[in-house]
C-alpha positions in Angstrom: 130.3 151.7 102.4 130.7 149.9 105.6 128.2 146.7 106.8 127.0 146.1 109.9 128.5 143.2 111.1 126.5 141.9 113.5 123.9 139.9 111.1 120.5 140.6 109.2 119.3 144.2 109.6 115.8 144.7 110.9 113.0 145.0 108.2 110.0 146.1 109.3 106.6 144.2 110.5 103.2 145.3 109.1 101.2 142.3 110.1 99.5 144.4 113.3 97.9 146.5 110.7 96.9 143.8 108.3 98.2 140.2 107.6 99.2 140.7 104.4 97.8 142.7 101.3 96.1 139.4 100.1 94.0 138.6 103.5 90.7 138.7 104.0 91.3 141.3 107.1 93.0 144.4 104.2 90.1 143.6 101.3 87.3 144.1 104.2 88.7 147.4 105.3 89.4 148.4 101.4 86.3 147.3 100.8 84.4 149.6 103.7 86.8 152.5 103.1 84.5 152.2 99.2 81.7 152.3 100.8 83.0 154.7 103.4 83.4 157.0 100.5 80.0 156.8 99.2 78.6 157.2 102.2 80.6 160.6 102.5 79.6 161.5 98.7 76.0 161.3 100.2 76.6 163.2 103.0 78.3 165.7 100.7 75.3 165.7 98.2 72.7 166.0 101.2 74.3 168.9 102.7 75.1 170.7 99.9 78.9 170.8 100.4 80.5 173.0 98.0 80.8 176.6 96.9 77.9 179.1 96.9 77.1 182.5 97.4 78.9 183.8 101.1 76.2 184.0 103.9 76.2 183.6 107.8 75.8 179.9 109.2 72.6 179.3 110.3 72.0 176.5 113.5 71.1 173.8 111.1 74.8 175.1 109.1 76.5 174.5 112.1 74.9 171.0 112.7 75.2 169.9 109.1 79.7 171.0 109.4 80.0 169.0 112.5 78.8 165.9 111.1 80.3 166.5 107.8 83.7 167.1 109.8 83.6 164.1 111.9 82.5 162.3 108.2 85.8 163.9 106.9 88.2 163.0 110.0 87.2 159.9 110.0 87.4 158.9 106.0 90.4 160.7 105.9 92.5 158.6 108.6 91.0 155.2 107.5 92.2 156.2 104.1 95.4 157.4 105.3 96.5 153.8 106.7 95.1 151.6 104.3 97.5 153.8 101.6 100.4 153.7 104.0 100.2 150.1 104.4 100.2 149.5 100.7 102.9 151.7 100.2 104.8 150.0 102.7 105.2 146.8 100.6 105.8 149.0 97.3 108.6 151.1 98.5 110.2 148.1 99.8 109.4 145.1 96.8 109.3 146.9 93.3 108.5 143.9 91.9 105.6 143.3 94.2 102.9 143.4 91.3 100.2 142.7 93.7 100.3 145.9 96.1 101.3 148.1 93.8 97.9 146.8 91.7 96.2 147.7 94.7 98.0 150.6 95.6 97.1 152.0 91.9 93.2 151.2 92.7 93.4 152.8 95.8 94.5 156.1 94.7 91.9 155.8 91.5 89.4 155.8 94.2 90.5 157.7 96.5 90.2 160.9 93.7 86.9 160.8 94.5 87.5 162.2 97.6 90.0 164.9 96.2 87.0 165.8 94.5 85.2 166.3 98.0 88.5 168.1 99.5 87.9 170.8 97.0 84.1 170.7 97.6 84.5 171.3 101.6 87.0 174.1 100.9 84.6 176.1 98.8 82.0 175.1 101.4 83.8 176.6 104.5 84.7 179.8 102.2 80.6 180.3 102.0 80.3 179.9 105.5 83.0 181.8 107.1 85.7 180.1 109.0 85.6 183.1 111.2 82.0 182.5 111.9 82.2 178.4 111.6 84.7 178.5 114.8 82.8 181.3 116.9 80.0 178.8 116.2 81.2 175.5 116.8 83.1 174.2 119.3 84.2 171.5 116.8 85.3 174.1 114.5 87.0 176.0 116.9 89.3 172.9 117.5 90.0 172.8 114.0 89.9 176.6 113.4 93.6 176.9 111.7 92.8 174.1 108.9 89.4 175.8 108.3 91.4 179.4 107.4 93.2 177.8 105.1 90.3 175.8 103.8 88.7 178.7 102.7 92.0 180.5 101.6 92.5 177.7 99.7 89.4 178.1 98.1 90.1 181.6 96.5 92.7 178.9 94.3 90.4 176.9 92.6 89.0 176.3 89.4 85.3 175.0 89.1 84.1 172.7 90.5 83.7 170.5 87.6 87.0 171.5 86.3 89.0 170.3 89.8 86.7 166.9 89.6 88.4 166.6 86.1 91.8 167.6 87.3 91.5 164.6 90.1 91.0 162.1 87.1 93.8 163.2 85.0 96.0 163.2 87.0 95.9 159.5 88.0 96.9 159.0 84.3 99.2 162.2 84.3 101.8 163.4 86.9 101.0 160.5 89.9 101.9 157.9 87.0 104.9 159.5 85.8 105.9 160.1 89.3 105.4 156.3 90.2 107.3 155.9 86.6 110.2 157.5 88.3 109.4 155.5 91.7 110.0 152.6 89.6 112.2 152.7 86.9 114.5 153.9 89.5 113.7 151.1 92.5 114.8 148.5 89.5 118.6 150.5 88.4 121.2 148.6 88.2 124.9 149.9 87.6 127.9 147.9 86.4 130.7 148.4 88.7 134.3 148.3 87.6 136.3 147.8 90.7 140.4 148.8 90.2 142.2 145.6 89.2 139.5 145.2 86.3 136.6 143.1 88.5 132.8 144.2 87.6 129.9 143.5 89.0 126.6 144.7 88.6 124.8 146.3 91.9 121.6 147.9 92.6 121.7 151.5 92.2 120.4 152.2 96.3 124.0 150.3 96.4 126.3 151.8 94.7 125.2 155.0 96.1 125.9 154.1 99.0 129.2 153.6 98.5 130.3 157.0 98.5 131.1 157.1 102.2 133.2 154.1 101.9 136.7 154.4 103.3 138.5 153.5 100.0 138.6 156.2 97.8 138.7 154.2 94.6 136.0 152.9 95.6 134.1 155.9 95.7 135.4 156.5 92.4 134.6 153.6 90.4 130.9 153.8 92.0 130.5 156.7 91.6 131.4 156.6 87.3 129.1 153.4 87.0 126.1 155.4 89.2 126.4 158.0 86.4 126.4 155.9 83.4 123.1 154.2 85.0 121.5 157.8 85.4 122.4 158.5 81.7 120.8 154.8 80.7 117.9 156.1 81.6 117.7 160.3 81.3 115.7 159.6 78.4 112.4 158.5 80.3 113.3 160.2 83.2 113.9 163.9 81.5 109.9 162.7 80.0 108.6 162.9 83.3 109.4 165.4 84.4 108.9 167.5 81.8 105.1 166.4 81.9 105.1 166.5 85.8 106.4 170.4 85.3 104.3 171.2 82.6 101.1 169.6 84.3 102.1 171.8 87.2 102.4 174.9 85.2 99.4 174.9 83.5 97.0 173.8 86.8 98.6 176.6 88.8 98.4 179.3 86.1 94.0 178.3 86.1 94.1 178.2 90.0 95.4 181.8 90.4 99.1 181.2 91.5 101.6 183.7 90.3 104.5 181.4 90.1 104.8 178.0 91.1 106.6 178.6 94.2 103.2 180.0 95.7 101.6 177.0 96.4 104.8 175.3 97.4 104.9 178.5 100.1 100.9 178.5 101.0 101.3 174.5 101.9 104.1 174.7 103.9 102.3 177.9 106.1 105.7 180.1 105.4 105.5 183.5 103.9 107.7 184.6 101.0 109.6 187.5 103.4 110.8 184.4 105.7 111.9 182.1 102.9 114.1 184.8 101.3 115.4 185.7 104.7 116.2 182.5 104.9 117.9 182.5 101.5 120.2 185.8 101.9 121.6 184.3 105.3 122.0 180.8 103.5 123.7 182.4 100.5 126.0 184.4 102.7 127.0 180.8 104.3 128.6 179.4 101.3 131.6 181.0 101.5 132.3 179.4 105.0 131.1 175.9 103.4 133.8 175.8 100.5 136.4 176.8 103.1 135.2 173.3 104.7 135.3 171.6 101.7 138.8 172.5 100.6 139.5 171.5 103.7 138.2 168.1 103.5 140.0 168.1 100.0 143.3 168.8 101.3 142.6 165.9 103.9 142.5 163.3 101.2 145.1 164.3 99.8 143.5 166.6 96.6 145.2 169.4 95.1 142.7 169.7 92.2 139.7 170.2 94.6 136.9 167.5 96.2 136.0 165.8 93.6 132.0 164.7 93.6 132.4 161.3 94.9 134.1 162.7 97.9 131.6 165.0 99.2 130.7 162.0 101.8 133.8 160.6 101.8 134.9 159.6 105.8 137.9 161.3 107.4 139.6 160.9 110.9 138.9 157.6 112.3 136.2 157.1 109.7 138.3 157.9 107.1 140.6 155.0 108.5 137.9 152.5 108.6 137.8 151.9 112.4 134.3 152.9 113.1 132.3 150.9 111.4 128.8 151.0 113.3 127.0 147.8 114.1 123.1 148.1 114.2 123.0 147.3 117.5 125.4 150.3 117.9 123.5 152.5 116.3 120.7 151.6 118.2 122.4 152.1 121.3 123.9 155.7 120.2 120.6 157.0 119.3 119.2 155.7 122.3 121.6 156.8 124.9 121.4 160.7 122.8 117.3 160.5 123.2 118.2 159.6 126.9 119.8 162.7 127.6 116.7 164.8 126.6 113.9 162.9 128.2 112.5 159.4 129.4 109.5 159.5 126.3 112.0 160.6 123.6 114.3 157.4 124.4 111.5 155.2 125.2 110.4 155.5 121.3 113.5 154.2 120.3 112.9 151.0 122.2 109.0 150.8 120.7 110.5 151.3 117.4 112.6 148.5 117.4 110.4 146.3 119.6 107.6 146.9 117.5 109.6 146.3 114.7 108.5 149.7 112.6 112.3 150.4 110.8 112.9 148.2 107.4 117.3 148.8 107.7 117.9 146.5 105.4 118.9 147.4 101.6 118.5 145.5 98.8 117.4 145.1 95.8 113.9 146.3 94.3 113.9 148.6 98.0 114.1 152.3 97.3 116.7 154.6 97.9 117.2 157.2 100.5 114.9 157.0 104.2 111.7 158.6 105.4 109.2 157.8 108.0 105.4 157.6 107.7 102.9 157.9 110.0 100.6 154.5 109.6 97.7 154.7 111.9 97.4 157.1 115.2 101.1 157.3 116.9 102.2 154.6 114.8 104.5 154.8 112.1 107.0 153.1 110.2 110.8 153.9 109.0 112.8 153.4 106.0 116.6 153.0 106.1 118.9 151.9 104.2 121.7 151.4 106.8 125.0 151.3 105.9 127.0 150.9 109.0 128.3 154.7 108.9 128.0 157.3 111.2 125.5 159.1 108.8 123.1 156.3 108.5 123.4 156.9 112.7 122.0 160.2 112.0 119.7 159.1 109.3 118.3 156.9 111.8 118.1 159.4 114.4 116.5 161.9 112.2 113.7 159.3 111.1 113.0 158.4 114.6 112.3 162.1 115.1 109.5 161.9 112.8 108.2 159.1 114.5 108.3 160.8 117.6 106.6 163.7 116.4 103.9 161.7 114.9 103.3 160.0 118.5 102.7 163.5 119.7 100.3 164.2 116.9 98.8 160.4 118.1 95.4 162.1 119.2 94.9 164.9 116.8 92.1 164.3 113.6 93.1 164.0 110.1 92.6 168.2 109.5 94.4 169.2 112.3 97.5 166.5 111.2 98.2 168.3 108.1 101.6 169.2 108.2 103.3 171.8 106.0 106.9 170.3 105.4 109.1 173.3 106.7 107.4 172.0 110.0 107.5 168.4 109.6 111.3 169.1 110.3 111.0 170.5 112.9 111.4 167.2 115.6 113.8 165.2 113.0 116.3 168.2 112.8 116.4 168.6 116.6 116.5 164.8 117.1 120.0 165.0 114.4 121.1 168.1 116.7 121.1 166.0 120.1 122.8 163.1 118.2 125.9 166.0 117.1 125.9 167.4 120.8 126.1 163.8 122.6 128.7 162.6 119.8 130.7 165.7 120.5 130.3 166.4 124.3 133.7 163.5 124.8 135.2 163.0 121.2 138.5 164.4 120.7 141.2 164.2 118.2 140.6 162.0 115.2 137.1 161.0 116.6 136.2 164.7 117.0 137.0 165.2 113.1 135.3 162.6 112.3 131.9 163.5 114.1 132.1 167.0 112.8 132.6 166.0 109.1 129.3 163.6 109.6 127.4 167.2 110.7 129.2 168.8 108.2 128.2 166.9 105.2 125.1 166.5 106.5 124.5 169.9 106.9 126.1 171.0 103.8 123.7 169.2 101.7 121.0 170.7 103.4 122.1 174.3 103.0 124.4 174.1 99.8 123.1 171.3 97.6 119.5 171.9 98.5 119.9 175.6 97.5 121.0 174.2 94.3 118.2 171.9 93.4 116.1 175.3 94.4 117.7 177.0 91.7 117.6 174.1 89.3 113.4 173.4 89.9 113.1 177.5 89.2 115.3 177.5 86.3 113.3 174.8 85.1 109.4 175.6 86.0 110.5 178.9 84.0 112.1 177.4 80.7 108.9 174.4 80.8 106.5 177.4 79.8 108.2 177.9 77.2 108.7 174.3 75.7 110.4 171.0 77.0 113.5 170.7 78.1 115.9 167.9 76.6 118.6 165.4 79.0 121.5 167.9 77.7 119.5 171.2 79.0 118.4 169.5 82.0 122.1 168.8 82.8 123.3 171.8 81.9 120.7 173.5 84.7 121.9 171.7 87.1 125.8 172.1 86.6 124.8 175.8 86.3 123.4 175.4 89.6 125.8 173.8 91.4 128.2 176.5 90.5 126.5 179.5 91.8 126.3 177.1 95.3 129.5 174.8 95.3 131.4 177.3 93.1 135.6 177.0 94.0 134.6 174.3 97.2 134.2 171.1 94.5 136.1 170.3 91.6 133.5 171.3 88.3 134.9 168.8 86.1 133.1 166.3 88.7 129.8 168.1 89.0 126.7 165.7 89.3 124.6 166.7 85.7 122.3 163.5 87.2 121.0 164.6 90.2 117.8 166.1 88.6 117.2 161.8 88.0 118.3 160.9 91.7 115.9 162.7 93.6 112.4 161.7 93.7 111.4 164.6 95.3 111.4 166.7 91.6 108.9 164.0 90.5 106.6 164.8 93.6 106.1 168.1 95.4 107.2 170.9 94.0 109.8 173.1 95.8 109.7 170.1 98.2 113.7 170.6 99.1 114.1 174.1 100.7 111.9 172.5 103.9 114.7 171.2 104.6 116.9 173.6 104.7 114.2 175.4 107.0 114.2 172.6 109.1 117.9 172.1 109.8 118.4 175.7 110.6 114.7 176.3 112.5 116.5 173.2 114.7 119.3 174.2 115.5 117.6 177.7 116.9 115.3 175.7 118.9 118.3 173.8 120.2 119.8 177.1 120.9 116.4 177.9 123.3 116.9 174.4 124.7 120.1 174.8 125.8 119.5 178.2 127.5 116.8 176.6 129.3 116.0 173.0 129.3 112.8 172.8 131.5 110.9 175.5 130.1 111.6 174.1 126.6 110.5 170.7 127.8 107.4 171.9 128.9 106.6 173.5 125.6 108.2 171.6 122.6 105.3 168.7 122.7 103.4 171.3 123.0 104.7 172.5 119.8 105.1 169.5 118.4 101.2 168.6 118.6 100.4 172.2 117.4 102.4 172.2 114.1 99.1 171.6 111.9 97.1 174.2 113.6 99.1 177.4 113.0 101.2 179.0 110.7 105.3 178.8 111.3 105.5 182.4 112.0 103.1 182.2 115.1 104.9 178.5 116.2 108.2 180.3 116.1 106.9 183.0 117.9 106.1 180.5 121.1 109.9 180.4 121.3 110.5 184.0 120.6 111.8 183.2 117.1 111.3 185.8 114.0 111.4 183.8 111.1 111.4 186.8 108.9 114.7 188.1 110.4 117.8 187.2 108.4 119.1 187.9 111.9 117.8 184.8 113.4 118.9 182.0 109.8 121.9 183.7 111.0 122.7 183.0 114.1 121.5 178.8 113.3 124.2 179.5 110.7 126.7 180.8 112.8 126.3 177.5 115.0 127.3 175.9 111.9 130.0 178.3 110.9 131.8 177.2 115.0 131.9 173.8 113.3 133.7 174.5 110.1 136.1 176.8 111.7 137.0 173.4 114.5 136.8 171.4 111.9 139.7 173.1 109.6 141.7 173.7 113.5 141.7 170.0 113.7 142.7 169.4 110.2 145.4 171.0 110.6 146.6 170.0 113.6 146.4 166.5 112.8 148.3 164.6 110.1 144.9 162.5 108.9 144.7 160.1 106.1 142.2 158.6 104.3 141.7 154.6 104.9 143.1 152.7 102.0 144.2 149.7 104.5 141.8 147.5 102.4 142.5 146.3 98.6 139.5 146.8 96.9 139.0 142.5 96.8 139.1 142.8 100.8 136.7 146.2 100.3 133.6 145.1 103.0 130.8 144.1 101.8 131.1 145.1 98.5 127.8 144.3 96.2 126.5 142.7 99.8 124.9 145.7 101.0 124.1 149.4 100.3 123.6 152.6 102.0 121.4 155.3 102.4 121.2 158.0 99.4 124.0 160.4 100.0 121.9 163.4 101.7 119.1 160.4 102.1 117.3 163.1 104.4 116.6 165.2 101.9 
């Protein structure tokens, strides 16, 4: 792990929303967002939203959906920044009793309008979305959410049933996922450094240390993060096994085949495109454990990369020399954004003027980063920066999202709903600019540095990621069956980071824990291979870029704004991409495939070692600060 230097990282300023959970300003607007709500209920009960028997709008249909819409937008996004806000404070201060109180009381009420969401979707199935948007000029505007509403609709139980489902689940899987949220924010690990020194450091920390320059480093952090994990498999392993099991059972009485359905319905992707994307990904691994032997023979193992080296820094990184102040980072993302266009740089500057990134970690923060939209183009950014060159990335990949959610600035709550493989879509290309800029002048050492940053970056995404897919299927199959113990969950996931590392790490040092690390299991299910979709949907849009900047210019906002109002398919299309086409995964992959083949040139080229200049008392900032998760994008 490296520090930045140059003082007290940024954390971030919510005051222009509210002045502080407490004030009088947050309980006005949480108390009109109540009354918001039964207002809506009304309007709901007056109108007769909900399932009935299918018939033709009449005129006095079509007035009755454009007020209930506007209703809807409007809840929705007042609802949407009062949560944010509170979540704000909770992701960053676990032990902030007070907003995660109110948080808690926010989302009991706010199942009352899940219970509405399910209401309008039967609704606009009676109606017709067809007929709604030939109708209504409102509708029109909003005629992709409305096909789905009423798609969605064919998946649900009765009413009375999907009102009870909204209840339980406040006391079933949103309360073992904010178990997992905090038991985890609050994990420490007991470091033994080499010479015999411990020291007990928050595990957001000690993660973080696996890109630290001293490989013993990585070592002994890497041993004490997996003695915390085991501490506490036992509660962990308990939710998810209810979180799995709750998910089962709602899916099953909703009509879903499997549980990747509904993970493929939200995220407006067909099956045929994600196992396209899957054959070209799986035909990729070879190429990714001929990089990571590679990178094993560059620090100097004969046994294969060991675990906590999958991060590890090599070329000038590797030495220690490029440790990256904020203000560098800054700068580097900046001058990257610059190089696309004035508006993409110019959020860089409103980010950091408006103060919307929290860099800093500590302890009680969570791990990894993410970015959320807050209130119209506004958003906010988690990091936990580390001084590395792939916290640079992290950071440039956040600010993506923020930049996506500036272009989505003027569209309603329905027309913002984003399926993830989209949501991608502007980080991912944000990363690519930052790995075109970083290598357009680097050479030597530098250059092998910057491509083993893209390289673990994008290994995670590809390889790891299809791993954790394999895992969450092994598992959503075995949980109908009966629960699944800490030494069976383990075992899954060795198994799966076989058939996707295989010969490129060393098994003996296989992570049996990452099931615990990532939140994501405890959330949304199938909520990883997005990623993977992202990263690779990217790079092909970078490839369109590049073949010709000003038409894509003139488009991608475009597309940007436009990712909640069709399916991925028909966006791809604008860009003449088939995302059905192993073809096309391939040629992202291939891109990718360049890389790995430079990068094992210039390993061999160049004598490189690994940065053991420091004694592990002189390490920097050891126990001061952390990083971001390893893979913290995904």
């Amino acid at each position: 792990m490296a520090t930045a230097p140059d003082g007290t990282l940024p954390q971030w300023d919510l005051s222009a929303v509210f002045p502080a959970p407490g004030s009088r300003q947050f309980a006005a607007a949480s108390e009109e967002l109540g009354a918001a709500l039964v207002r809506l209920t009304a309007l709901y009960d007056q109108h007769d939203v909900r399932a009935g028997p299918p018939h033709p709008p009449s005129t006095d249909d079509v007035g009755a959906f454009e007020e209930v819409l506007d209703a809807t937008n409007a809840f929705a996004a007042d609802a949407r920044t009062l949560t944010a806000y509170l979540s704000a404070f909770v992701s960053t201060d676990a032990s902030d009793d007070r907003s995660a109180g109110l948080l808690s009381q926010l989302q009991a009420e706010l199942a009352g309008y899940q219970r509405l969401a399910k209401r309008f979707e039967g609704w606009i199935a009676t109606l017709g979305a067809g007929a709604l948007t030939a109708a209504s000029p409102a509708a029109a505007d909003h005629a992709y959410p409305l096909w789905r509403a009423a798609e969605a609709a064919t998946h649900q139980m009765s009413e009375a049933e999907e009102g009870l489902y909204a209840d339980l689940a406040l006391t079933g899987g949103s309360a073992w996922n904010r178990l997992h949220g905090d038991l985890t924010a609050g994990l420490t690990a007991d470091v033994t450094w080499p010479g015999g020194r411990a020291e007990t450091l928050p595990i957001t920390v000690v993660r973080g240390l696996a890109t630290h320059a001293d490989a013993h480093v990585r070592q002994a952090a890497h041993e004490a993060e997996l003695v915390a994990w085991e501490r506490a498999a036992v509660p962990l392993a308990a939710a998810l096994n209810a979180i799995k099991g709750e998910a089962n059972t709602v899916n099953r009485r909703r009509g879903w085949v499997s549980p990747l359905e509904p993970a493929l319905w939200a995220n407006g992707v067909d099956r045929q495109a994600l196992d396209a994307m899957h054959e070209a990904a799986t035909a990729s691994f070879p190429d990714f454990r001929r990089y990571l032997r590679t990178k094993a023979a560059l620090l100097g193992r004969d046994q294969g990369l060991p675990w906590w080296d999958l991060l590890a820094p090599v070329g000038l990184a590797g030495r220690g020399d490029d440790v990256v102040t904020w203000r560098g980072a800054v700068g580097a993302v900046e001058q990257a954004f610059t190089g696309y266009s004035a508006p993409l740089a110019s959020l860089v500057r409103r980010a950091v003027d408006e103060r919307w990134i929290d860099a800093e970690p500590r302890a009680g923060k969570r791990g990894g980063a993410f970015c959320m939209g807050i209130r119209d183009d506004e958003s906010r950014v988690l990091l936990n920066f580390d001084g590395s060159w792939n916290s640079v990335q992290t950071l440039a990949h956040e600010l993506g999202h923020a930049y996506h959610n500036t272009a989505l600035g003027q569209r309603t709550a329905l027309q913002r709903q984003l399926p993830m493989a989209l949501a991608e879509t502007a980080s991912i290309f944000c990363e690519t600019l930052m790995v075109a800029e970083g290598l357009r002048n680097a050479s030597g050492s530098e250059r092998l540095a910057l491509l083993e940053t893209d390289l673990s970056g994008a290994c995670q995404v590809v390889v790891d990621i299809h791993s954790r897919f394999l895992f969450e299927s092994a598992v959503f199959e075995r949980r109908a069956r009966q629960t699944l113990g800490v030494p069976e969950l383990c075992g899954l996931m060795t198994e799966a980071q076989a058939q996707t590392y295989g010969d490129g790490l060393d098994p003996a040092t296989y992570h049996a824990y990452m099931w615990a690390v990532k939140p994501h299991y405890y959330a949304t299910a199938f909520y990883n291979w997005p990623y993977t979709f992202g990263l690779l949907f990217g790079i092909g849009l970078y490839a369109r870029y590049t073949a010709d900047p000003d038409r894509f210019r003139a488009g991608y906002d475009d597309l940007l704004s436009a990712t909640g109002l069709a399916s991925a398919a028909e966006l791809a299309g604008r860009f003449g991409i088939d995302i059905r086409s192993v073809g096309f995964w391939t040629e992202s992959l291939d891109v990718i495939r360049g890389r790995i083949t430079e990068f094992v040139r210039l390993a061999e080229r160049e004598a490189v070692g690994v940065g053991e200049a420091r004694g592990v008392g002189e390490a920097r900032g050891v126990g001061e600060a952390g990083g971001a998760d390893g893979g913290a994008r995904t």
